[in-house]
PDB file of the backbone (N, CA, C, O) and the ligand in Angstrom, with CONECT records:
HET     ZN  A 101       1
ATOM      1  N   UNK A   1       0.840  -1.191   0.000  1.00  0.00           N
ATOM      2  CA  UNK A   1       0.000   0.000   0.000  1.00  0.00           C
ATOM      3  C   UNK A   1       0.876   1.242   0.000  1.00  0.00           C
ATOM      4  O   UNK A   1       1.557   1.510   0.990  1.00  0.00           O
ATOM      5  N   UNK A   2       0.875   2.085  -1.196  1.00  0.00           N
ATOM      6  CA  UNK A   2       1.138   3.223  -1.319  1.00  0.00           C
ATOM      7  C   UNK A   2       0.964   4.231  -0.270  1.00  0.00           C
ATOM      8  O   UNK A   2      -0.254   4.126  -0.121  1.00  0.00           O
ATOM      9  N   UNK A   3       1.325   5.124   0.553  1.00  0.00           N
ATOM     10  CA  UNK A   3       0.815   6.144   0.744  1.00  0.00           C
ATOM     11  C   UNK A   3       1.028   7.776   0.200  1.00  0.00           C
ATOM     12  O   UNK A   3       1.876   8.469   0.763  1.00  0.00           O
ATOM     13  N   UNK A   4       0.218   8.326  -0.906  1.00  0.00           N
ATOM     14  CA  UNK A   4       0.662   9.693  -1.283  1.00  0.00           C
ATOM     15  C   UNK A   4      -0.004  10.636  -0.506  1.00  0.00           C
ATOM     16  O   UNK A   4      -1.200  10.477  -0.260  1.00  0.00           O
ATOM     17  N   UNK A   5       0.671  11.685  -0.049  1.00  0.00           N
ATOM     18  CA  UNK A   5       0.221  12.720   1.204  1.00  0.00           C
ATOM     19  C   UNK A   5      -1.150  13.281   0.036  1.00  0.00           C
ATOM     20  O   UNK A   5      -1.274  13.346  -1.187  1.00  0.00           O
ATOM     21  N   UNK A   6      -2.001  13.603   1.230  1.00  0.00           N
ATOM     22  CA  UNK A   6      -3.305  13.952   0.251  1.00  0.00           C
ATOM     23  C   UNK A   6      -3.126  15.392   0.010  1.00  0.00           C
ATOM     24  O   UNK A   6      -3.702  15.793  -1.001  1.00  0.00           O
ATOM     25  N   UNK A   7      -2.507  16.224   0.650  1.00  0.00           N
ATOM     26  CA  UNK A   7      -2.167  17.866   0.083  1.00  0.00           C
ATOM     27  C   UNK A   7      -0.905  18.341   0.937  1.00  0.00           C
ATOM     28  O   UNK A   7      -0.534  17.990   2.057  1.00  0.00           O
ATOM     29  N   UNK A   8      -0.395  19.216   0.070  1.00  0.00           N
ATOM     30  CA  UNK A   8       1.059  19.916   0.315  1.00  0.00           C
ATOM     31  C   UNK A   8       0.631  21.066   0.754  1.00  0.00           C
ATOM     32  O   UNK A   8       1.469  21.957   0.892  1.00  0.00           O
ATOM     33  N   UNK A   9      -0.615  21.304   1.046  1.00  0.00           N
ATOM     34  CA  UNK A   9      -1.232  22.828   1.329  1.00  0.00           C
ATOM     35  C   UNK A   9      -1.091  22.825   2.466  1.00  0.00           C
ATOM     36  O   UNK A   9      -1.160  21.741   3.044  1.00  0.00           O
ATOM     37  N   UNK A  10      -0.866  23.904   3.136  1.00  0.00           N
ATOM     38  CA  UNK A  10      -0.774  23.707   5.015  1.00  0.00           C
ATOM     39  C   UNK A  10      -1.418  25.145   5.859  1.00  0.00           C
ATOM     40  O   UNK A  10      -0.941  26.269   6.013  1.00  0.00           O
ATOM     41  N   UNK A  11      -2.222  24.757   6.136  1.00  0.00           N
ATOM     42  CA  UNK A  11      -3.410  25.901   6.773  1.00  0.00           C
ATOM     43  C   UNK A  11      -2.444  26.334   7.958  1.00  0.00           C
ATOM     44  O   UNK A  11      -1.691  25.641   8.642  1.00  0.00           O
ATOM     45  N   UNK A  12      -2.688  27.620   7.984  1.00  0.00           N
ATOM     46  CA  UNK A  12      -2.222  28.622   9.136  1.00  0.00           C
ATOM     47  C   UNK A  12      -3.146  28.296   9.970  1.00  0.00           C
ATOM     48  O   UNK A  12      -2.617  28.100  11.064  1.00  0.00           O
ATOM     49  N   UNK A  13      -4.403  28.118  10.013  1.00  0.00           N
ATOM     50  CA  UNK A  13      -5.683  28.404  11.031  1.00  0.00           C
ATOM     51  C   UNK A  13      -5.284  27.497  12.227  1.00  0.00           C
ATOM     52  O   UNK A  13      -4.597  26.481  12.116  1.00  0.00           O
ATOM     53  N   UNK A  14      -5.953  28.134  13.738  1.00  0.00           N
ATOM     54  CA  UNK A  14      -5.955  27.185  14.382  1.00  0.00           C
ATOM     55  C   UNK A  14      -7.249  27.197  15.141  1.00  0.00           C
ATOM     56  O   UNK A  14      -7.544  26.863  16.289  1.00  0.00           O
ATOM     57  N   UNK A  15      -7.885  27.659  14.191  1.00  0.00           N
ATOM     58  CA  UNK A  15      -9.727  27.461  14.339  1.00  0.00           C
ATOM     59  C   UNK A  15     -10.706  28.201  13.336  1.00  0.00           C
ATOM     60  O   UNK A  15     -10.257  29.002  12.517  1.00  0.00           O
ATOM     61  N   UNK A  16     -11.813  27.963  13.408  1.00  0.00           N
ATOM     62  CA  UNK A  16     -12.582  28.300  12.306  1.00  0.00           C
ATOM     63  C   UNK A  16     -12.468  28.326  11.071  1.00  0.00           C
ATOM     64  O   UNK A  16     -12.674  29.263  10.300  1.00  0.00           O
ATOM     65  N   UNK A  17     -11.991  26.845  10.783  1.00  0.00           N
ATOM     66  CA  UNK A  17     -11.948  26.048  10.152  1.00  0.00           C
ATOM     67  C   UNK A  17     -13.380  25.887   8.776  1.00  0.00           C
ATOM     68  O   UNK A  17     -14.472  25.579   9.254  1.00  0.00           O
ATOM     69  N   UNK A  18     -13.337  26.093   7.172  1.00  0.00           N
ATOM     70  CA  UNK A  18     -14.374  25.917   7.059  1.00  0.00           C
ATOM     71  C   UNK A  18     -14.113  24.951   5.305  1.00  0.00           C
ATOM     72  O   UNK A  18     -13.122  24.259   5.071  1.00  0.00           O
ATOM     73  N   UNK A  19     -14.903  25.106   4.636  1.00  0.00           N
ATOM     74  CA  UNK A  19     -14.953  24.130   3.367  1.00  0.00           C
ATOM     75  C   UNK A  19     -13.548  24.765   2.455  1.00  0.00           C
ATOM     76  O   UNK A  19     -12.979  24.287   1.474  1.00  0.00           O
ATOM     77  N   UNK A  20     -13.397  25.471   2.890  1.00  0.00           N
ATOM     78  CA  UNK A  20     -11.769  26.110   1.696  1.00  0.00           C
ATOM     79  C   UNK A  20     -10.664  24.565   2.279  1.00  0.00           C
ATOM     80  O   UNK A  20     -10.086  23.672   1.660  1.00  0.00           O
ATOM     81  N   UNK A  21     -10.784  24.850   3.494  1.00  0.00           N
ATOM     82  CA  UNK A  21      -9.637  24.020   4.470  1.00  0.00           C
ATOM     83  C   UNK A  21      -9.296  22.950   3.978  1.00  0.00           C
ATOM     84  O   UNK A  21      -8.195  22.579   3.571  1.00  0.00           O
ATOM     85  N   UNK A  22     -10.788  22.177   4.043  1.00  0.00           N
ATOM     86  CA  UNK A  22     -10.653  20.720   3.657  1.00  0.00           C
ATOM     87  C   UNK A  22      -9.449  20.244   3.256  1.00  0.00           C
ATOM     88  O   UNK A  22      -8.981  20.991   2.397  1.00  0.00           O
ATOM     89  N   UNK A  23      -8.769  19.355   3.497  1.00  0.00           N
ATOM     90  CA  UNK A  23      -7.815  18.541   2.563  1.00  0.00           C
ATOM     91  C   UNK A  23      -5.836  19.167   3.011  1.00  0.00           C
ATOM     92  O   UNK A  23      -4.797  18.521   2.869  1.00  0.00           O
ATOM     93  N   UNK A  24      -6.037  20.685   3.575  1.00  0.00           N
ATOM     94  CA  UNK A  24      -5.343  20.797   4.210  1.00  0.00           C
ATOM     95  C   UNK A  24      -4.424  20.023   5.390  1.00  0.00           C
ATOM     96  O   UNK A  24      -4.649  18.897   5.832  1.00  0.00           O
ATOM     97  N   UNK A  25      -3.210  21.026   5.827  1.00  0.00           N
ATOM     98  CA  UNK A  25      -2.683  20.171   6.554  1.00  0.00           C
ATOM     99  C   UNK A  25      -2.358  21.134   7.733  1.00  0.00           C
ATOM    100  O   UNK A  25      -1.788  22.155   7.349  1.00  0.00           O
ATOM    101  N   UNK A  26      -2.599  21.056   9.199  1.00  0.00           N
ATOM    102  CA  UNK A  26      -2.335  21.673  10.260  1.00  0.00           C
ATOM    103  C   UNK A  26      -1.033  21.178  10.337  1.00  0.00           C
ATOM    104  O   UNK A  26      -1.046  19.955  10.194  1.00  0.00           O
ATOM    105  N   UNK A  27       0.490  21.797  10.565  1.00  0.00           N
ATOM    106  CA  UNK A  27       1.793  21.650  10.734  1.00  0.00           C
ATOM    107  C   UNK A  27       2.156  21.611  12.148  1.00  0.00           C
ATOM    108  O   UNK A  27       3.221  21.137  12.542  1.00  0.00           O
ATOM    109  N   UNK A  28       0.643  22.461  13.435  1.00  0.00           N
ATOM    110  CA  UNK A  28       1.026  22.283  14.647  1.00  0.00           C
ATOM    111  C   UNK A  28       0.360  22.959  15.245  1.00  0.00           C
ATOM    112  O   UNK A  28       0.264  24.145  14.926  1.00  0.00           O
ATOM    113  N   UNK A  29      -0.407  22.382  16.437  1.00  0.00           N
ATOM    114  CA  UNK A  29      -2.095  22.733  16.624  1.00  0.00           C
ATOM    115  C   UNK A  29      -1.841  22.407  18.263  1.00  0.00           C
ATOM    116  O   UNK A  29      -1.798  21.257  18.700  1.00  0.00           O
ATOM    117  N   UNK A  30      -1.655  23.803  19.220  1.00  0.00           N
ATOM    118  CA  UNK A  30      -1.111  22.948  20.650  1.00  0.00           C
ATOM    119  C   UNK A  30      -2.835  23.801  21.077  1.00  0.00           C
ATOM    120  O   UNK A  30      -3.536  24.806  20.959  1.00  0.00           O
ATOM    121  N   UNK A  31      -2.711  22.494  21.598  1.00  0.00           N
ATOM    122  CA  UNK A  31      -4.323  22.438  22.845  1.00  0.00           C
ATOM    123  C   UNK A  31      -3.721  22.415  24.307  1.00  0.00           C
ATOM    124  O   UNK A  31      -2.581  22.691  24.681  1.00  0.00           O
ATOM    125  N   UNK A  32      -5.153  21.882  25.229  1.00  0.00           N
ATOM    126  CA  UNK A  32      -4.544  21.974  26.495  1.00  0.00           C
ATOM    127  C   UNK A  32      -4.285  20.505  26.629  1.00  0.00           C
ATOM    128  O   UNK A  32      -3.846  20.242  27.749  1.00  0.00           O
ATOM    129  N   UNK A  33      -4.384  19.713  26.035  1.00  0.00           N
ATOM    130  CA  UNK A  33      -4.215  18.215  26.188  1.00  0.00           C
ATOM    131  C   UNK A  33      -2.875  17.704  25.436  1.00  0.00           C
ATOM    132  O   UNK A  33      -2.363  16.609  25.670  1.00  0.00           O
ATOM    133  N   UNK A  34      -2.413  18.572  24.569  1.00  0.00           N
ATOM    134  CA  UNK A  34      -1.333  18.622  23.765  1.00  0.00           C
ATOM    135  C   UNK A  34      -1.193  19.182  22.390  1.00  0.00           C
ATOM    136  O   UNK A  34      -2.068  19.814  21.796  1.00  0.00           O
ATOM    137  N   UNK A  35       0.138  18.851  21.892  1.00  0.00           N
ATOM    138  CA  UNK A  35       0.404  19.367  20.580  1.00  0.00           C
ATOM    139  C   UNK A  35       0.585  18.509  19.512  1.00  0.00           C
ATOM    140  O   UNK A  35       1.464  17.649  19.452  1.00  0.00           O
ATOM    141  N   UNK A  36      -0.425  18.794  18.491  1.00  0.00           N
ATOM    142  CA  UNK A  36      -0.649  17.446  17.576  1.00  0.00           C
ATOM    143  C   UNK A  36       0.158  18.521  15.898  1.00  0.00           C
ATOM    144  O   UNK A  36      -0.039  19.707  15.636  1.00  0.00           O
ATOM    145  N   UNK A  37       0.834  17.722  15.282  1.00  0.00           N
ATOM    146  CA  UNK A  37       1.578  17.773  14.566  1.00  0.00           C
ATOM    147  C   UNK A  37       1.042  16.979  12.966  1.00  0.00           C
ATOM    148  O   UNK A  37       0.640  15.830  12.788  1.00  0.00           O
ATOM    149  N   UNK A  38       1.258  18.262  11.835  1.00  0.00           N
ATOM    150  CA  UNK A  38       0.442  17.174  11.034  1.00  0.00           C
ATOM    151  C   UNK A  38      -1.153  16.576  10.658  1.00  0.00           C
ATOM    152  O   UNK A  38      -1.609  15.513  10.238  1.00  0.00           O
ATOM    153  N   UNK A  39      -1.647  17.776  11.028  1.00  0.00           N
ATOM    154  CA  UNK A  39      -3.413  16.675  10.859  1.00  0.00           C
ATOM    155  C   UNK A  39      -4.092  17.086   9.780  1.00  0.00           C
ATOM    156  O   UNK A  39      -4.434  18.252   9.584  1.00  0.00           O
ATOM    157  N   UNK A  40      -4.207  16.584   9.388  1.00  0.00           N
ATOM    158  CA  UNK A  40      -5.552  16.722   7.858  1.00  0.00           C
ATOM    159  C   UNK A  40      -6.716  17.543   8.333  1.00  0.00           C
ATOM    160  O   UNK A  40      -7.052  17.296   9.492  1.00  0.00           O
ATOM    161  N   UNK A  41      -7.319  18.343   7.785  1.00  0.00           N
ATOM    162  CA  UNK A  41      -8.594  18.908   7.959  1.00  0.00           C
ATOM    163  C   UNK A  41      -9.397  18.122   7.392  1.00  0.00           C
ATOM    164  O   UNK A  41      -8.976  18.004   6.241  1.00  0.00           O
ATOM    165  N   UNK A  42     -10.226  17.568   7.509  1.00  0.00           N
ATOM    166  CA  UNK A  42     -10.945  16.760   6.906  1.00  0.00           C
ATOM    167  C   UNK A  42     -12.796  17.239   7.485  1.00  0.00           C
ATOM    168  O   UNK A  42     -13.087  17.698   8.590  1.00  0.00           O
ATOM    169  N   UNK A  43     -13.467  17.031   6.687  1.00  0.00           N
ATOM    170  CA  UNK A  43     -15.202  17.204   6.331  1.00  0.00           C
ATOM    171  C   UNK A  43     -15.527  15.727   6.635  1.00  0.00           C
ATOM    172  O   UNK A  43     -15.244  14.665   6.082  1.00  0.00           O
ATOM    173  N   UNK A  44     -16.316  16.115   7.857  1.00  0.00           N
ATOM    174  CA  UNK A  44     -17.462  14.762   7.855  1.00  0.00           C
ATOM    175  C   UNK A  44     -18.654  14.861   8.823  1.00  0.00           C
ATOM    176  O   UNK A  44     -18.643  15.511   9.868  1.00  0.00           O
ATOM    177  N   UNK A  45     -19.819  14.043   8.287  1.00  0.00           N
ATOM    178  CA  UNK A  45     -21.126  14.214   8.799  1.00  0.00           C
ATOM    179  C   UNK A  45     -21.379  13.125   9.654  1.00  0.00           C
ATOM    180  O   UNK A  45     -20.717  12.087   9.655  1.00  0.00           O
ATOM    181  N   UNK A  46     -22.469  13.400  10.478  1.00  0.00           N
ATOM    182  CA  UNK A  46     -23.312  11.715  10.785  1.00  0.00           C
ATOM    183  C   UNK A  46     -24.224  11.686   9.919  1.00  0.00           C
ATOM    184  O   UNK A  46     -24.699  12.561   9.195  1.00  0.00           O
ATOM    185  N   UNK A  47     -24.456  10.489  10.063  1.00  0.00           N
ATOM    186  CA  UNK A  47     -25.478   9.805   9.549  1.00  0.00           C
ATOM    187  C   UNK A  47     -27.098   9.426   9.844  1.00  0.00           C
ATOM    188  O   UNK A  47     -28.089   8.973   9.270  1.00  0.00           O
ATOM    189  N   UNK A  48     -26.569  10.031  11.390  1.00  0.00           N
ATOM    190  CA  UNK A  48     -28.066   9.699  11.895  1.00  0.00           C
ATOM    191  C   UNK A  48     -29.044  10.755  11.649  1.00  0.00           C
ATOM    192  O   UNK A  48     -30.184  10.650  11.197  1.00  0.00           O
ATOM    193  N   UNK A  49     -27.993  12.447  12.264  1.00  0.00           N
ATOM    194  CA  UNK A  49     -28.694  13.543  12.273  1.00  0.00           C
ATOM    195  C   UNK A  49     -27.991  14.677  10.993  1.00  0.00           C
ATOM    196  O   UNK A  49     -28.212  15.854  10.708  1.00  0.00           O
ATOM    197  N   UNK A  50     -27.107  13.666  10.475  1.00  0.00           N
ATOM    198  CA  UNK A  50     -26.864  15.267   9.670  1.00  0.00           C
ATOM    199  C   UNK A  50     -26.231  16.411   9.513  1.00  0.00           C
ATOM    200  O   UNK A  50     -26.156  17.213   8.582  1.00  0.00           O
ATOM    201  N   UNK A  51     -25.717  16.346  10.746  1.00  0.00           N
ATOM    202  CA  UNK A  51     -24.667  16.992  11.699  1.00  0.00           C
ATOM    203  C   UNK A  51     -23.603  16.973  10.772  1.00  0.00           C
ATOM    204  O   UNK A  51     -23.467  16.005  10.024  1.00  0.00           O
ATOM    205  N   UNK A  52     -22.572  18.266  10.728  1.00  0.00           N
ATOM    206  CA  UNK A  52     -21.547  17.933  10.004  1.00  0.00           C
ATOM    207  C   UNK A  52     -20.296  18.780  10.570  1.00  0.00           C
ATOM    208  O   UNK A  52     -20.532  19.648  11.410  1.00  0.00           O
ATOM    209  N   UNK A  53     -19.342  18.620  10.259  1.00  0.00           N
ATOM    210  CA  UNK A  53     -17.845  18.982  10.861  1.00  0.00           C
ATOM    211  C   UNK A  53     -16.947  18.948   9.806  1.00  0.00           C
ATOM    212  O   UNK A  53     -16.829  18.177   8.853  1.00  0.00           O
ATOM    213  N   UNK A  54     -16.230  20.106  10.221  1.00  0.00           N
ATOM    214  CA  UNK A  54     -14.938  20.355   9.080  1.00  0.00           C
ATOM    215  C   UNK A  54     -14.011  20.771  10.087  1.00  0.00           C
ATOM    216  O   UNK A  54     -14.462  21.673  10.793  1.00  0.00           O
ATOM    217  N   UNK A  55     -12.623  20.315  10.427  1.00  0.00           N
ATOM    218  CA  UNK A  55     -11.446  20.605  11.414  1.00  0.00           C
ATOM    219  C   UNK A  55     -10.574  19.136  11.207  1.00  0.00           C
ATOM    220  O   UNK A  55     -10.615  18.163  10.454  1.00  0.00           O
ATOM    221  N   UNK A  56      -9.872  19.551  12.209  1.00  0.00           N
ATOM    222  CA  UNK A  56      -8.632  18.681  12.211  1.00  0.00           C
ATOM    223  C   UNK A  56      -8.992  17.095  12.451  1.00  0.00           C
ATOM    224  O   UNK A  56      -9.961  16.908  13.186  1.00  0.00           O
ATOM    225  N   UNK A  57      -8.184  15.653  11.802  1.00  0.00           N
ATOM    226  CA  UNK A  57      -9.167  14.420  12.142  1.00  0.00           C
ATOM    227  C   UNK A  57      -9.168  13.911  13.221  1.00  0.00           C
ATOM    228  O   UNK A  57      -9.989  12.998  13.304  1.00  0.00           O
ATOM    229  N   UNK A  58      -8.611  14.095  14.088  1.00  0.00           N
ATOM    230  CA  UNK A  58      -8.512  14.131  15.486  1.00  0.00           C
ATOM    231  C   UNK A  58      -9.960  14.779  16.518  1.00  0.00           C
ATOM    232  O   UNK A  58     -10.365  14.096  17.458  1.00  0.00           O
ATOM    233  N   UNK A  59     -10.458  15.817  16.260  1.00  0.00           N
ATOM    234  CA  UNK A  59     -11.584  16.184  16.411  1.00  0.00           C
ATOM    235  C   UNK A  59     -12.783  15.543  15.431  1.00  0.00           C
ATOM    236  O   UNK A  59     -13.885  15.230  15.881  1.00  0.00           O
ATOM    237  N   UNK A  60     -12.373  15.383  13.903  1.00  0.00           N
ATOM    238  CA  UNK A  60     -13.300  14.706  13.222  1.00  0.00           C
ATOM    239  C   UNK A  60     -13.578  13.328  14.247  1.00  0.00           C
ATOM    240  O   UNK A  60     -14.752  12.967  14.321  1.00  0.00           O
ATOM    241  N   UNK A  61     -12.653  12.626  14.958  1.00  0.00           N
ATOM    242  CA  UNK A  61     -12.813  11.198  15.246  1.00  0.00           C
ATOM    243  C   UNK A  61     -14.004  11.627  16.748  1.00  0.00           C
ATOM    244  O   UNK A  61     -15.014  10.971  17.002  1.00  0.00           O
ATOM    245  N   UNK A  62     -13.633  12.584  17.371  1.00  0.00           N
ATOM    246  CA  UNK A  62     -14.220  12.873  18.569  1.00  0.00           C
ATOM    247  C   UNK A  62     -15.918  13.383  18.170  1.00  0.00           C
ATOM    248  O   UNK A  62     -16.829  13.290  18.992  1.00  0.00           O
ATOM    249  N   UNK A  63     -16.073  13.841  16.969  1.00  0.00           N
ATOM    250  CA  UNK A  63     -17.415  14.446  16.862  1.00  0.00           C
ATOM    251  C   UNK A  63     -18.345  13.157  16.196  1.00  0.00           C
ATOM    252  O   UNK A  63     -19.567  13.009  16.191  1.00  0.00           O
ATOM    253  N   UNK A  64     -17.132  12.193  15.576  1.00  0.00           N
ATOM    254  CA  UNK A  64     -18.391  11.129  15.161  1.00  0.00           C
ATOM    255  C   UNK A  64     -18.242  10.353  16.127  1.00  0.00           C
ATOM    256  O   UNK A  64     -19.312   9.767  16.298  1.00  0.00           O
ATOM    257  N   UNK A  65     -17.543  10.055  16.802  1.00  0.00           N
ATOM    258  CA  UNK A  65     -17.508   9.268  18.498  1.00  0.00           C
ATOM    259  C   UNK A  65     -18.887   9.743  19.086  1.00  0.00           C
ATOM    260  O   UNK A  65     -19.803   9.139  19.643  1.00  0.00           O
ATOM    261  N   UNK A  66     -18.713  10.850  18.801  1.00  0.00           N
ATOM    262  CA  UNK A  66     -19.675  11.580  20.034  1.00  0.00           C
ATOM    263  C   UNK A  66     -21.150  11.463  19.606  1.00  0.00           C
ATOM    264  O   UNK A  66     -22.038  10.962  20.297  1.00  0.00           O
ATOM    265  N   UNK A  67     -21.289  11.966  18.434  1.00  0.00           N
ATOM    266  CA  UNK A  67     -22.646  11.680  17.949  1.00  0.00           C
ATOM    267  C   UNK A  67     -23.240   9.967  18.158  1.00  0.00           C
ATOM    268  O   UNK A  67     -24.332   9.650  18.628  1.00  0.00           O
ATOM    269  N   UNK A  68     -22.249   9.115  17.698  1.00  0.00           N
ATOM    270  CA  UNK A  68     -22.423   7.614  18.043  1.00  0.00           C
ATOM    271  C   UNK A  68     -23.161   7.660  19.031  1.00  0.00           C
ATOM    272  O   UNK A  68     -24.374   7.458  19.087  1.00  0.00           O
ATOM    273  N   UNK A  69     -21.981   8.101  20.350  1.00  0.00           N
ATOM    274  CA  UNK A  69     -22.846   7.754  21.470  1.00  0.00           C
ATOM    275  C   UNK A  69     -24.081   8.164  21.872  1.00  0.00           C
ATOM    276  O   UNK A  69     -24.992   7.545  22.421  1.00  0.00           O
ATOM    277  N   UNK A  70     -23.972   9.379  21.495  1.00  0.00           N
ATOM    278  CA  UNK A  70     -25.268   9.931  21.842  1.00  0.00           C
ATOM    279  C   UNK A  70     -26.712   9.358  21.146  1.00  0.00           C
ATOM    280  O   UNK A  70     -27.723   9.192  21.828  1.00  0.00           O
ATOM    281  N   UNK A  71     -26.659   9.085  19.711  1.00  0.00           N
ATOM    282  CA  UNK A  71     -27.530   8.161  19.331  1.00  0.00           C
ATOM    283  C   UNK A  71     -27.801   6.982  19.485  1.00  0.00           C
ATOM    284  O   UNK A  71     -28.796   6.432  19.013  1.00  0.00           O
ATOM    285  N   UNK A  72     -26.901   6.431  20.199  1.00  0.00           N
ATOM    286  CA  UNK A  72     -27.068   4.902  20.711  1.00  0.00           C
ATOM    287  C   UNK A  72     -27.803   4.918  22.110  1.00  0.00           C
ATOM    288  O   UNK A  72     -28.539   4.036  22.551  1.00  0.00           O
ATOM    289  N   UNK A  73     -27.414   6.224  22.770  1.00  0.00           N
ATOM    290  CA  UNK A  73     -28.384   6.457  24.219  1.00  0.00           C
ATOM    291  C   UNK A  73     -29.803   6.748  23.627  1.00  0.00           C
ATOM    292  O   UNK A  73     -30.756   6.138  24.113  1.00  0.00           O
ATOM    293  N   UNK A  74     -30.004   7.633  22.618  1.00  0.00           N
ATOM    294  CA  UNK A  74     -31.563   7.987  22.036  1.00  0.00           C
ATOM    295  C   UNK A  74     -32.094   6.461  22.209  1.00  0.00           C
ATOM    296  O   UNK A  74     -32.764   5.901  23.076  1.00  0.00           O
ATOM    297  N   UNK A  75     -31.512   6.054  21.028  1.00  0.00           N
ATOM    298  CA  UNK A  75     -31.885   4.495  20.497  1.00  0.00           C
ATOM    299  C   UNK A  75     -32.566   3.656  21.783  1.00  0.00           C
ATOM    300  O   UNK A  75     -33.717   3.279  22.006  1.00  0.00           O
ATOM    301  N   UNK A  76     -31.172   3.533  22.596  1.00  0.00           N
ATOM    302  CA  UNK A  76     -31.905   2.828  23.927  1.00  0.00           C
ATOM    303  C   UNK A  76     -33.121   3.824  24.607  1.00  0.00           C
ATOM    304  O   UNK A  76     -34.164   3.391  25.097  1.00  0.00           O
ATOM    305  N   UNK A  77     -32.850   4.821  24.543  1.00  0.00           N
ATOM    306  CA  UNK A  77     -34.514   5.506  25.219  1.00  0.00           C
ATOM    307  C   UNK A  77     -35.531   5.050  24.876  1.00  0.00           C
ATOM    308  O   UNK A  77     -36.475   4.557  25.494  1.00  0.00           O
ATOM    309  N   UNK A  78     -35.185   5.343  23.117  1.00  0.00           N
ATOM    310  CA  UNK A  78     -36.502   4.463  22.401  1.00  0.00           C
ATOM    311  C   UNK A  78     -37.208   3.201  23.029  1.00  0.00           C
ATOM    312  O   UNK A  78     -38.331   2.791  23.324  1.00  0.00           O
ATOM    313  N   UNK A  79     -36.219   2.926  23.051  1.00  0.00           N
ATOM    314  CA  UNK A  79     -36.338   1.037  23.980  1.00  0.00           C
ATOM    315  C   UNK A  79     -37.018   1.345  24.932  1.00  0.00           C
ATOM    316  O   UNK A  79     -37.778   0.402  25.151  1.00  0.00           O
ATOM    317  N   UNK A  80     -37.213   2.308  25.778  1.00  0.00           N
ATOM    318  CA  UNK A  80     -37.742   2.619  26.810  1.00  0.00           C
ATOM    319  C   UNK A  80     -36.698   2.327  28.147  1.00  0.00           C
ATOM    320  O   UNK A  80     -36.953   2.755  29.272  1.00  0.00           O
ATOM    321  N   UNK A  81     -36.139   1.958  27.994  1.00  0.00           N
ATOM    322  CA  UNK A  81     -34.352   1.604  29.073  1.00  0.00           C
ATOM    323  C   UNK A  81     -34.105   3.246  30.030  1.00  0.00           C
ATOM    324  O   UNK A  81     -33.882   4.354  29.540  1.00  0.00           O
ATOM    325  N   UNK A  82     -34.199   2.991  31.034  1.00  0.00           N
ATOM    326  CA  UNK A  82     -33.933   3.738  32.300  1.00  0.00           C
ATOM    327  C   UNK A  82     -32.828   3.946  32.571  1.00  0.00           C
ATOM    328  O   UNK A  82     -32.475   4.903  33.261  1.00  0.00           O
ATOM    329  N   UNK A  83     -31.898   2.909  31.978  1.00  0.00           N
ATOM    330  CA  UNK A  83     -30.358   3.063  33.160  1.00  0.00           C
ATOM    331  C   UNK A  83     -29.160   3.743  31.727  1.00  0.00           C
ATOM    332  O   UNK A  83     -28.027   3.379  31.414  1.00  0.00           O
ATOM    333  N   UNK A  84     -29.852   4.573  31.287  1.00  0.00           N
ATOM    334  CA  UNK A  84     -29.193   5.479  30.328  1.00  0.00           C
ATOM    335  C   UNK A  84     -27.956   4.893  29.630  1.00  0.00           C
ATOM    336  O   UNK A  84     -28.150   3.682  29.523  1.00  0.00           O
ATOM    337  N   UNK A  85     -26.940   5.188  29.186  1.00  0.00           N
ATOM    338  CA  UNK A  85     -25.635   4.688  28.313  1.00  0.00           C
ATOM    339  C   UNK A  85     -24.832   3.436  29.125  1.00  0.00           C
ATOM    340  O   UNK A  85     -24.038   3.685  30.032  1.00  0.00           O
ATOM    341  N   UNK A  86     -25.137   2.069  28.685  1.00  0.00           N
ATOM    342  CA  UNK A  86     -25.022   1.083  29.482  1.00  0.00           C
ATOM    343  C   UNK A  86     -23.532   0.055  28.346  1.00  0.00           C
ATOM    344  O   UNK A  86     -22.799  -0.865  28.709  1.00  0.00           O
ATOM    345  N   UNK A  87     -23.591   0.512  27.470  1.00  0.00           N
ATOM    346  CA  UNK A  87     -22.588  -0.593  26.381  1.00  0.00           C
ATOM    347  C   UNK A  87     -21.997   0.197  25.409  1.00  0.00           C
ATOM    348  O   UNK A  87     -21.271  -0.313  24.556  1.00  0.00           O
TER     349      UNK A  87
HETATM  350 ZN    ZN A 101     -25.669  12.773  14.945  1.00  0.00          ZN2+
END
């Protein structure tokens, strides 16, 4: 498996982030949890609601994490289930 870098473009931003970005590359992005080096901006939605996100994939992974869970707690409500986010 090949890997070719998906863009040589490298975004200054270190927020507000929007559809120009996409495909970009953050060179160095320090939070309070740390300094991530390198991240793709990348565009992505859920599926359940529609919801969509454009930023670094590191946050992309946290916003479809997040939506997951949160629709999997709906889901079980549906069920009628009391003891809220259980699996
Ligand atoms: Zn969602």
């Amino acid at each position: 498996m090949t890997q070719e870098p998906v863009s040589d473009e490298v975004c200054t931003k270190t927020e507000g982030w929007d559809h120009d970005d996409i495909g970009k590359r953050i060179e160095k992005r320090v939070t309070a949890n740390g300094t991530y080096y390198n991240e793709l901006i990348v565009n992505v939605f859920c599926q359940m609601c529609g919801a969509e996100f454009i930023g670094p994939s590191r946050e992309a992974g946290g916003f479809l994490g997040g939506h997951e869970c949160l629709h999997a707690w709906e889901f079980n409500q549906v069920l009628s289930r009391d003891d809220g986010l259980t699996e």
